[in-house]
MDTraj code that builds the backbone (N, CA, C; nanometers):
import mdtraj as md
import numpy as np

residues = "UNK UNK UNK UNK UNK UNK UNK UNK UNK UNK UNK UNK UNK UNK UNK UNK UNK UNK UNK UNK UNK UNK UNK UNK UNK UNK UNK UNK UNK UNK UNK UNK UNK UNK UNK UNK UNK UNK UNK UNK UNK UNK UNK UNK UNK UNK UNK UNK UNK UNK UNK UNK UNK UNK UNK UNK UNK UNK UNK UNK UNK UNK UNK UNK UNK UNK UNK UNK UNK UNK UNK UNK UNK UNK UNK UNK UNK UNK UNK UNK UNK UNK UNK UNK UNK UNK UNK UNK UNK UNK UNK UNK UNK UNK UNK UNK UNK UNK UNK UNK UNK UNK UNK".split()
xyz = np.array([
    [0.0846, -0.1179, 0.0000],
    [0.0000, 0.0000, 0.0000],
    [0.0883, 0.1232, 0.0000],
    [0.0468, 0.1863, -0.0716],
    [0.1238, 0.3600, -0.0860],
    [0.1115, 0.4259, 0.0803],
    [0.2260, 0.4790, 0.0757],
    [0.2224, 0.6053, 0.2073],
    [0.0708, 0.6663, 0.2351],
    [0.0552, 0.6927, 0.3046],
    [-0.0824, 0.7692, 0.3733],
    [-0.1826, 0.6804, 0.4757],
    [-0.1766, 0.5384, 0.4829],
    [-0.2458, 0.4745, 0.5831],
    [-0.3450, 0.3997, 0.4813],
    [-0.4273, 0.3345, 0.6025],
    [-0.5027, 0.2968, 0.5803],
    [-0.6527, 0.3343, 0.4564],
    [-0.6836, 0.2421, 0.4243],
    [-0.8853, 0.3004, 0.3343],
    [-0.9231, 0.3638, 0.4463],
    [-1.0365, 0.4415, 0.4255],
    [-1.1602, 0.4596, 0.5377],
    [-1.2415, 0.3156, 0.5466],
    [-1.3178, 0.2855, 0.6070],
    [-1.4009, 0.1648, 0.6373],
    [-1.5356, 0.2079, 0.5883],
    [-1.6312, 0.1887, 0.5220],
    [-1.7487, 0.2034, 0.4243],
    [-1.8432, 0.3190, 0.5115],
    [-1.8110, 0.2921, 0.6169],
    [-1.9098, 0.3928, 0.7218],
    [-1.8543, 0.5030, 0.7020],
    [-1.7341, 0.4990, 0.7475],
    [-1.6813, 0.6610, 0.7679],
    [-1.6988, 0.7283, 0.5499],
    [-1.6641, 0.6881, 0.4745],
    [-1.7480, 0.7187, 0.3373],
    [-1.8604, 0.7641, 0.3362],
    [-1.9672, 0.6732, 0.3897],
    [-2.1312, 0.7397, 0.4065],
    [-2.1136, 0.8666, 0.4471],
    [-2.0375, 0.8688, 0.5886],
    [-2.0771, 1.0178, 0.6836],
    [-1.9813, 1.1150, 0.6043],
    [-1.8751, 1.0979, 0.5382],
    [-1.7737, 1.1537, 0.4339],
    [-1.8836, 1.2381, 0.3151],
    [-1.9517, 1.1132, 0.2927],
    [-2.0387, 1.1788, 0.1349],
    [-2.1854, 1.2439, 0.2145],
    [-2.1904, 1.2051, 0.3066],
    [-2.3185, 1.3195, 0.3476],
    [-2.2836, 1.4671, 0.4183],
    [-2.1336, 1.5046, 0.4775],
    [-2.0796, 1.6066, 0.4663],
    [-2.0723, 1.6824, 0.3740],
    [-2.0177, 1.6175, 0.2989],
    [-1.9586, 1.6845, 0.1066],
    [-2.1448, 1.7314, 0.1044],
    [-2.2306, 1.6459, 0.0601],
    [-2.3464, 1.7112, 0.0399],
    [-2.4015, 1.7998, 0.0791],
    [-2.4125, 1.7969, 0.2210],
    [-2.4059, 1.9542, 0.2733],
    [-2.3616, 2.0687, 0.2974],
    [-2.1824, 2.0344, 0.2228],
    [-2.0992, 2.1615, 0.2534],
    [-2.1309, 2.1595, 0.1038],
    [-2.2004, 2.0986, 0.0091],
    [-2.1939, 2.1539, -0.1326],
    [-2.3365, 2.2161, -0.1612],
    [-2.4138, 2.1660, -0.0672],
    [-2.5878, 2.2438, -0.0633],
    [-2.5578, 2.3715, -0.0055],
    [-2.4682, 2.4026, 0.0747],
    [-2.4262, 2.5270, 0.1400],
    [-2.3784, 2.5992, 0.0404],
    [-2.3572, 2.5808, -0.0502],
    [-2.2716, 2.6623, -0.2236],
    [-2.4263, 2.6843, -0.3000],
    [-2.4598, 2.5664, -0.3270],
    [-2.5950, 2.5731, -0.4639],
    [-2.7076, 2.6348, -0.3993],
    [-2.7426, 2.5888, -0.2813],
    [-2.8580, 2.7058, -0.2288],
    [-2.8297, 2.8667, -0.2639],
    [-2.7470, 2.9048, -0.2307],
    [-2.7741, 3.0443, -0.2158],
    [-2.7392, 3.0998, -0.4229],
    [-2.6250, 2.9897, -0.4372],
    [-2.6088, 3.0595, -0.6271],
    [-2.7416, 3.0090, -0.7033],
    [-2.8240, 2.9500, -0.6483],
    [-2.9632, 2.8897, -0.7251],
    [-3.0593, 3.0447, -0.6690],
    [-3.0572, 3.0731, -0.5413],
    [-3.0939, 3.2222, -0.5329],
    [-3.0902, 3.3447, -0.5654],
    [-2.9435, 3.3604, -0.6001],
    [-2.9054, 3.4832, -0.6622],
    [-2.9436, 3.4749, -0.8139],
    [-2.9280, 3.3261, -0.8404],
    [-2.9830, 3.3189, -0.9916],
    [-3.1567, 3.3210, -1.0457],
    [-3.2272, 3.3095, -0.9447],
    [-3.3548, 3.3934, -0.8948],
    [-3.3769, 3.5605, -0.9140],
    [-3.3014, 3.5816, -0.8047],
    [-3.2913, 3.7387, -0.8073],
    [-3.2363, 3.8259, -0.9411],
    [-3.1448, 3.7495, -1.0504],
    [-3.1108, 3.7794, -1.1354],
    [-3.0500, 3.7576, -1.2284],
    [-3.1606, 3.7051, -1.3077],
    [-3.1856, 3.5965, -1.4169],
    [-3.0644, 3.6093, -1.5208],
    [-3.0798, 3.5229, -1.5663],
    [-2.9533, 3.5742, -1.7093],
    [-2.8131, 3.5961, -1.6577],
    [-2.7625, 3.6257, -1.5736],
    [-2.6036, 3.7503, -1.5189],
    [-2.5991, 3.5999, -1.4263],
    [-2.4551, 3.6246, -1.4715],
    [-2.3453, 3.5338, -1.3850],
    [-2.2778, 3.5848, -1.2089],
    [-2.3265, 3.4764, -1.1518],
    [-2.2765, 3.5248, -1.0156],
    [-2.1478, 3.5881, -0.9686],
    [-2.0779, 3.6815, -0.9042],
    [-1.9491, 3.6853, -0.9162],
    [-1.9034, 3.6198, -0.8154],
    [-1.7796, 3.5499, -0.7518],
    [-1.7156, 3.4242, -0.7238],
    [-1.7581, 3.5046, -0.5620],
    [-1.7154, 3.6722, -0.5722],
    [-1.7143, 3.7509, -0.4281],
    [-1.8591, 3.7595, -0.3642],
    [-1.9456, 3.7274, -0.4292],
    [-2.0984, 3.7229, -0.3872],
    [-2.1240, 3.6200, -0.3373],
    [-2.0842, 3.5105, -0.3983],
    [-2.1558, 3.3783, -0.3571],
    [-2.0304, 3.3402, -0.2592],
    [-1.9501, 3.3769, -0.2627],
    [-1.8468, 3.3865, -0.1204],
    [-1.9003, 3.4406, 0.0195],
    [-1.9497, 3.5727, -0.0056],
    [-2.0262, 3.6519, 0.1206],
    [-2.1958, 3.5818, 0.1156],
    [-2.2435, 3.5287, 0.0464],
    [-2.3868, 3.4783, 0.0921],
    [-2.3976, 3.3313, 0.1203],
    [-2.2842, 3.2813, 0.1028],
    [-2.1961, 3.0936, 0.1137],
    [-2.1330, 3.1052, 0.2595],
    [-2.0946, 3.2117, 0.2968],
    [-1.9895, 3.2428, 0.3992],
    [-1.9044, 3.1574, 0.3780],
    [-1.8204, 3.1383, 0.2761],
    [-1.7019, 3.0667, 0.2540],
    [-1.6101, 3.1516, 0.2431],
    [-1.5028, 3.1021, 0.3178],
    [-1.3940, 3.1162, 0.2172],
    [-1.3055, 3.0910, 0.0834],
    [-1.2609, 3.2101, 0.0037],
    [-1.2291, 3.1777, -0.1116],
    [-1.1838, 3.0500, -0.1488],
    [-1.1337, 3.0061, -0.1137],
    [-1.0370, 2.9051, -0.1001],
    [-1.1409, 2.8034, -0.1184],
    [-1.1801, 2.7946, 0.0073],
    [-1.2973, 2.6926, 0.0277],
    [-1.3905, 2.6587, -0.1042],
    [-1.4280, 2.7838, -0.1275],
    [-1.5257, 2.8127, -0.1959],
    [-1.5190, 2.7694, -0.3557],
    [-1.3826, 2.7971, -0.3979],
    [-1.2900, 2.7495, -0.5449],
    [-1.3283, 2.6123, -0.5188],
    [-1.2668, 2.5545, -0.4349],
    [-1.2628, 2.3804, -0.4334],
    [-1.4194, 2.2978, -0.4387],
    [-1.5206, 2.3713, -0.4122],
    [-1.6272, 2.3423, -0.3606],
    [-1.6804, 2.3660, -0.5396],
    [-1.6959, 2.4938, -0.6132],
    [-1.6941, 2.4659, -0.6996],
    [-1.6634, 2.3967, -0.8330],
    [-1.4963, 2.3607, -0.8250],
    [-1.4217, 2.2866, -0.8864],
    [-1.5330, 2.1550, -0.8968],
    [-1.5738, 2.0826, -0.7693],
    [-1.6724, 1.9548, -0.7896],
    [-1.7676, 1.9844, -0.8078],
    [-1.8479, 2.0817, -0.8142],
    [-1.9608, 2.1284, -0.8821],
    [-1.9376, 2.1124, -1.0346],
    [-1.8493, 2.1801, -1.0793],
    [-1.8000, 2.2110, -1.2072],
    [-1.7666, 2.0434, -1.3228],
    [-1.7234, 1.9933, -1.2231],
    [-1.6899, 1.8471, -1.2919],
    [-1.8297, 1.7659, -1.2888],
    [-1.9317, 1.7628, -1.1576],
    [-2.0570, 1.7146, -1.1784],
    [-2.1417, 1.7753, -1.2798],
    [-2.0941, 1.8672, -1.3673],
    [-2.1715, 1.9400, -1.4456],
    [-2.2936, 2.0220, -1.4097],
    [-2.2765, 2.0778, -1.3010],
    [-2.3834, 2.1094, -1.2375],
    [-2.3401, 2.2807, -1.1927],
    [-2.2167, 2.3294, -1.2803],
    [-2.1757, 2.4392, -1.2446],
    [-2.1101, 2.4674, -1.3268],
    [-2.0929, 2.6231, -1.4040],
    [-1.9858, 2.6583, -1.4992],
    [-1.9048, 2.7842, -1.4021],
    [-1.8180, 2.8111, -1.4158],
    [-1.7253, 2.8657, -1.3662],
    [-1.5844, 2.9028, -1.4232],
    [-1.5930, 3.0531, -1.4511],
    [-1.4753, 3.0824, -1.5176],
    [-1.3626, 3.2194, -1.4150],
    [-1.2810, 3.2327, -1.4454],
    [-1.2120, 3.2761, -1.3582],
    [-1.1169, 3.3509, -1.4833],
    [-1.0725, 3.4798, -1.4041],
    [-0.9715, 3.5689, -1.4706],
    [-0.8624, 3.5301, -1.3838],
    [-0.7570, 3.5883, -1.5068],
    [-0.6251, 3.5931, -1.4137],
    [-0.5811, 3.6936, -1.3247],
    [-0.6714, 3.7536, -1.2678],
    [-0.6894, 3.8775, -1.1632],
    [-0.7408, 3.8209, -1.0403],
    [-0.7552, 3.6664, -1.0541],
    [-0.8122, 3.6228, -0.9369],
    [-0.9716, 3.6127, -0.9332],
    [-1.0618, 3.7159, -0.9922],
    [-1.1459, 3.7505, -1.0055],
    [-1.2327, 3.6027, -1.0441],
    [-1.4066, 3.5875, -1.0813],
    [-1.4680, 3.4921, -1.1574],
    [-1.5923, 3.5276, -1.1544],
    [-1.6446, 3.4352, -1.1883],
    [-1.7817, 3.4215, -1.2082],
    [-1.8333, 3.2521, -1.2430],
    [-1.9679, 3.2580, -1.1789],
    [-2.0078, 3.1112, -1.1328],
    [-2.1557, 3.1212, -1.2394],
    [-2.2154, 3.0195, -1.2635],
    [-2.3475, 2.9788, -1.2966],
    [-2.3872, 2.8612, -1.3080],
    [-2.5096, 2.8708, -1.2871],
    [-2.5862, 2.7071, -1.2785],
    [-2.6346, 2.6736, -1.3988],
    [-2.5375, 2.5211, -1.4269],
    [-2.6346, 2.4731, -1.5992],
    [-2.7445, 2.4510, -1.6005],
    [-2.8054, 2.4181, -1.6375],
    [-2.9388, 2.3276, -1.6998],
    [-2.9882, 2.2267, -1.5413],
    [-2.8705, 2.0988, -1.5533],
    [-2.8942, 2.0273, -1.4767],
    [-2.8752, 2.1151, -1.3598],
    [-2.8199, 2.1929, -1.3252],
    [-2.7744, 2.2657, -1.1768],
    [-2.9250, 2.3113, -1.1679],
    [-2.9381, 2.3946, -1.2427],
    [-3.0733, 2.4751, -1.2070],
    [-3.2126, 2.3745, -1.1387],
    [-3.2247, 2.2447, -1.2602],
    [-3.2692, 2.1683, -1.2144],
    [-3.3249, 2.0947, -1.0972],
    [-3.2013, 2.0440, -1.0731],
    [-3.1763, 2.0212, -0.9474],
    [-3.1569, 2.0858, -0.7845],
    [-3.1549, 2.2184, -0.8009],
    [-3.1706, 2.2950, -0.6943],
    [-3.3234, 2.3691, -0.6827],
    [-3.3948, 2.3672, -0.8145],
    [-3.4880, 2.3632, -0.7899],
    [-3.6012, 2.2695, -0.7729],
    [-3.5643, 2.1480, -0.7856],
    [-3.6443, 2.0030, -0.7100],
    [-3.5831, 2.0332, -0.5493],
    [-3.4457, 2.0654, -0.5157],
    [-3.4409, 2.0796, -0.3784],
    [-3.4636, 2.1711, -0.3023],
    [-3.4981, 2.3026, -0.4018],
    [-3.5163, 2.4506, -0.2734],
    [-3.5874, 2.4706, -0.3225],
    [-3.7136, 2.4909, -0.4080],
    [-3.8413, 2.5355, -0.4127],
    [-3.9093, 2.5514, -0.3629],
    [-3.9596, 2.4506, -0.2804],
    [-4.1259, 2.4250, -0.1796],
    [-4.0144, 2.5100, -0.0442],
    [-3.8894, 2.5616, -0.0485],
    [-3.8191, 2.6386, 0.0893],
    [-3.9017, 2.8150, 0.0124],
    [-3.8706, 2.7787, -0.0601],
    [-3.8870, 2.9495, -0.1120],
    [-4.0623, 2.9836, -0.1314],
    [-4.1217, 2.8892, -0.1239],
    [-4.3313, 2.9020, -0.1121],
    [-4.3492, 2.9654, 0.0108],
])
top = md.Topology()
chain = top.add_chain()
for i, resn in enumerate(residues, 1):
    res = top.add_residue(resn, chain, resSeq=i)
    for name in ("N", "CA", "C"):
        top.add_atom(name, md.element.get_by_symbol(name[0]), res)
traj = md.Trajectory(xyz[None], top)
């Protein structure tokens, strides 16, 4: 086995992937909102940072797996700067999960 230890054991995975889900519902809730409030226009990375309460950092990585689930586009300048939006399926899907929150 390579350096780093041991697998996790199948349990600690479950409680692993139901974290990730909620530190990634903590991202799509609020950019499925702003994309409410204003249709068409791309989120900027510093908005959904201050209404995510993430940190940047955080917040990049969190998208990055958004971005690969296809459930997020995300482009970034070389100023550091970006902008986020929800595809098709993103939109989708955050609105089967936050809708009946927003009635």
């Amino acid at each position: 086995m390579e350096q780093g230890g041991e697998l996790p054991e199948a349990d600690d995975n479950a409680v692993g992937d139901d974290e990730m889900l909620a530190e990634l519902t903590g991202v799509l809730e609020p950019l499925w909102r702003i994309g409410i409030e204003r249709p068409g226009n791309p989120c900027s990375l510093a908005r959904l940072g201050k209404r995510s309460q993430r940190a940047m950092s955080v917040l990049r990585r969190q998208l990055t797996l958004l971005q690969m689930s296809g459930l997020a586009v995300v482009s970034l300048r070389d100023d550091g700067t970006g902008d986020v939006a929800l595809t098709a399926a993103g939109t989708e899907l955050c609105a089967s999960l936050f809708a009946a929150d927003s009635e």
